[in-house]
Phi, psi and omega in degrees: 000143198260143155355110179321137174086017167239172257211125187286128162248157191035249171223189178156193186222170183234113195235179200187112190281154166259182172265170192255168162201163188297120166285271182234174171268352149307343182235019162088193161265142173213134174264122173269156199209153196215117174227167227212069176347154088274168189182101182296163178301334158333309186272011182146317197052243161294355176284302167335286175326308178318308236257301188285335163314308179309289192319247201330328164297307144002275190291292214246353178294142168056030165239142170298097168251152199245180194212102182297119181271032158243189171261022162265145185333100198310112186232181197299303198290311165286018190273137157263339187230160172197165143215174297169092160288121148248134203316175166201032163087196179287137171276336177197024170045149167351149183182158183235095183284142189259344197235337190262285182132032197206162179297167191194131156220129175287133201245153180237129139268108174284142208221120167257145174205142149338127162297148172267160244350094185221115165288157209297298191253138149273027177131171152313129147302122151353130178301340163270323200265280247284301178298315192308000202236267199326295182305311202289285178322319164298327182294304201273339149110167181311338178298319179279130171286150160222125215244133173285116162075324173188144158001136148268161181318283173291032205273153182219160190276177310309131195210162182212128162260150161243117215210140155272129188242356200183127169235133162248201189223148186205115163321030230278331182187170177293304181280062194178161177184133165274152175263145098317123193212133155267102201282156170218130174251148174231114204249128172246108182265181167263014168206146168333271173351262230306327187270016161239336175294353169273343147352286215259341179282310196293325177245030138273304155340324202229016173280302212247354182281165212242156197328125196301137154027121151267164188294282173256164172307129190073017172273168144276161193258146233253150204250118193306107167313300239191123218211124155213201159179117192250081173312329177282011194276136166301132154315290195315306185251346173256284175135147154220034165232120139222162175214173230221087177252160216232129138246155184253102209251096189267142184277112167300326161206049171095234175270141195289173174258115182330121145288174175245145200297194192254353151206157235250108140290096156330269179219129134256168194214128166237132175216119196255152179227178211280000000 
């Protein structure tokens, strides 16, 4: 970038970090960034800005990029590291910078990344996440990564995260009680086609499949409830199937029983004077 008050020549880009924070532990940490296509009139000017705004979204929405710990060329196989840009729109729309002389638009990308020495897997999957993987590979075939509980570093397309988003408790009877635990898929494909037709493969599948895993041994295995699946949702970060599997967890000697205090109120009275 040239010296404040001298005159932008021809285009290039500028970009400027914000600071990060942890977002969740499935998705890492993320920091917004913001970078800002130029371009004089020599070059194009705002017809430029288009052409290159497009070009830079392109190149960095929903993609891995990786950072290699040498100076040679970065590739999948040599990354220690990587993180995830997604696009968040313009930042300040069209503009004629006064101090550069040249056109300008700001693009805001939020860049997710793994914390570092964080292994890759947290561990076994649960046994319903274990089945929802299993099944999820079958369906869709050797082509698809299927990645368990959070983002990998180095994740690559065509992919399905599988994530416990939500568990409640339900009341069903005195010896008895149901869990609810709600799963969120994030199915990313290489083309628009491809990711609603695994979609569309995935709920049909899990519509009709018959009981999932049980969580322990000598439970029955938990019966999918509840199905949706929202194309208008971000893949990356929203997810766009979820489902709802429901088990029925009978109490060994039924609901337990409250003690009783050690002394029995009656009434109180509150009375204030002058």
């Amino acid at each position: 970038m040239p010296s404040l008050g001298h005159p932008y020549i021809g285009y290039g880009a500028v970009i400027s970090f914000a600071e990060e924070i942890q977002k969740s532990e499935w998705v890492g940490y993320r920091r917004i960034i913001k970078i800002f296509p130029y371009a004089d009139e020599t070059a194009g000017s705002f017809a430029t800005v288009e052409r290159l705004a497009s070009q830079i979204e392109a190149a960095l929405h929903e993609q891995p990029i990786y950072v290699a710990s040498d100076s040679e060329a970065t590739t999948e196989a040599d990354a220690n590291t990587a993180f995830t840009c997604v696009f968040a729109g313009s930042a300040d729309g069209d503009r004629t910078d006064g101090l550069l002389g040249a056109a300008t638009r700001g693009l805001r990308f939020a860049v997710y990344r793994q914390p570092g020495g964080v292994a890759e897997q947290t561990g076994v999957p649960s046994a319903e996440l274990a089945a929802l993987i299993e099944n999820t590979s079958a369906q869709l075939g050797a082509d698809w990564q299927v990645y368990a509980d959070r983002w990998q570093s180095a994740w690559a397309r065509p992919c399905v995260l599988w994530r416990l988003s939500g568990s409640r408790k339900v009341t069903a009877k005195p010896s008895a009680y149901d869990v609810r635990r709600t799963y969120t898929a994030h199915v990313l494909g290489r083309t628009p086609a491809e990711e609603r037709e695994a979609l569309s493969l995935l709920a049909e599948r899990f519509s009709s499949a018959p009981r999932l895993a049980p969580t322990v041994p000598g439970r029955r295995g938990a019966t999918i409830a509840d199905l949706n699946v929202d194309l208008e949702v971000d893949a990356f970060l929203k997810g766009q199937l979820r489902l709802d599997v429901l088990e029925r967890v009978a109490e060994a000697y039924g609901r337990p029983v409250e003690p009783e205090p050690a002394v029995l109120m009656g009434s109180v009275g509150l009375k204030q004077t002058d």
